[in-house]
C-alpha positions in Angstrom: 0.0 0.0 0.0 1.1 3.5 -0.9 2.3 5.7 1.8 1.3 9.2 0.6 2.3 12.3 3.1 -0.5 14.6 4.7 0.4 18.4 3.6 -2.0 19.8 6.3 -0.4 17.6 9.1 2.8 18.6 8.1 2.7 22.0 7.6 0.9 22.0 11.0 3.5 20.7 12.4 6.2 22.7 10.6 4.5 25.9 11.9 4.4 25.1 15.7 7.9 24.1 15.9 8.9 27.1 14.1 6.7 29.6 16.2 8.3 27.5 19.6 11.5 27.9 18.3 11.1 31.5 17.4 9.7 32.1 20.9 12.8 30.4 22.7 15.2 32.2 20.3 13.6 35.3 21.3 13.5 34.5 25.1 17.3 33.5 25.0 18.3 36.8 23.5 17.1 38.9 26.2 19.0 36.7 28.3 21.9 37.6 26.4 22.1 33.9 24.9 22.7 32.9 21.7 23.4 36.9 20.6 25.1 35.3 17.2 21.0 33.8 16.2 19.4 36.6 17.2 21.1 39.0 15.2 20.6 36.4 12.2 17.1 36.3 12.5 16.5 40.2 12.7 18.2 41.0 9.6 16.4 37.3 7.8 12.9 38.2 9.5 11.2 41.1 8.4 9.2 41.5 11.8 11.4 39.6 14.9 12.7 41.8 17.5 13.8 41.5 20.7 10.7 43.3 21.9 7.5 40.8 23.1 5.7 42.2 20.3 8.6 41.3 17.8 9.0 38.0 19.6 5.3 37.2 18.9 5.2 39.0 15.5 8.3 37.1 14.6 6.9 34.0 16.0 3.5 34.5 13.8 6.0 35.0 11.0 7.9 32.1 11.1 5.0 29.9 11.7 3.1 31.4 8.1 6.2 30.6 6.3 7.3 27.6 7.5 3.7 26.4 7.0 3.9 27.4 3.4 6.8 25.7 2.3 6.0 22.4 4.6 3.1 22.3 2.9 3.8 23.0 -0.3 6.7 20.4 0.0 4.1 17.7 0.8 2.0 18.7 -2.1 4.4 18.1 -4.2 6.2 15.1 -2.5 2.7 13.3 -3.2 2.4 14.0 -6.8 6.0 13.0 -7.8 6.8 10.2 -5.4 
């Protein structure tokens, strides 16, 4: 039987680890952790800052484009596998 991915379910799933990740990373740099990824992810995220609204704005961001791309990646993982 053919496995086929689920492009919802992934892209789900994509999204909340990216939006947790994006909260840590945003958490850690006001502790002065992890400067070198924070300053990374200002200048690659239009919207993340070390402010709680550009830790959640950042988080919101990451979470739409991670979703996309997941997504889109099981789309077409089904149709060519």
């Amino acid at each position: 039987m053919e496995q086929q991915l689920k492009p919802l379910a992934l892209g789900l799933a994509a999204a909340i680890v990216s939006a947790i990740i994006m909260g840590l990373l945003g958490i850690l740099g006001n502790l002065g952790i992890y400067t070198g990824a924070v300053e990374m992810m200002r200048q690659w995220h239009m919207f993340f800052s070390l402010t709680l609204t550009g830790i959640i704005a950042g988080m919101i961001e990451a979470a739409i484009i991670s979703f996309i791309f997941a997504y889109l990646f099981g789309i077409f993982y089904n149709k060519f596998v």
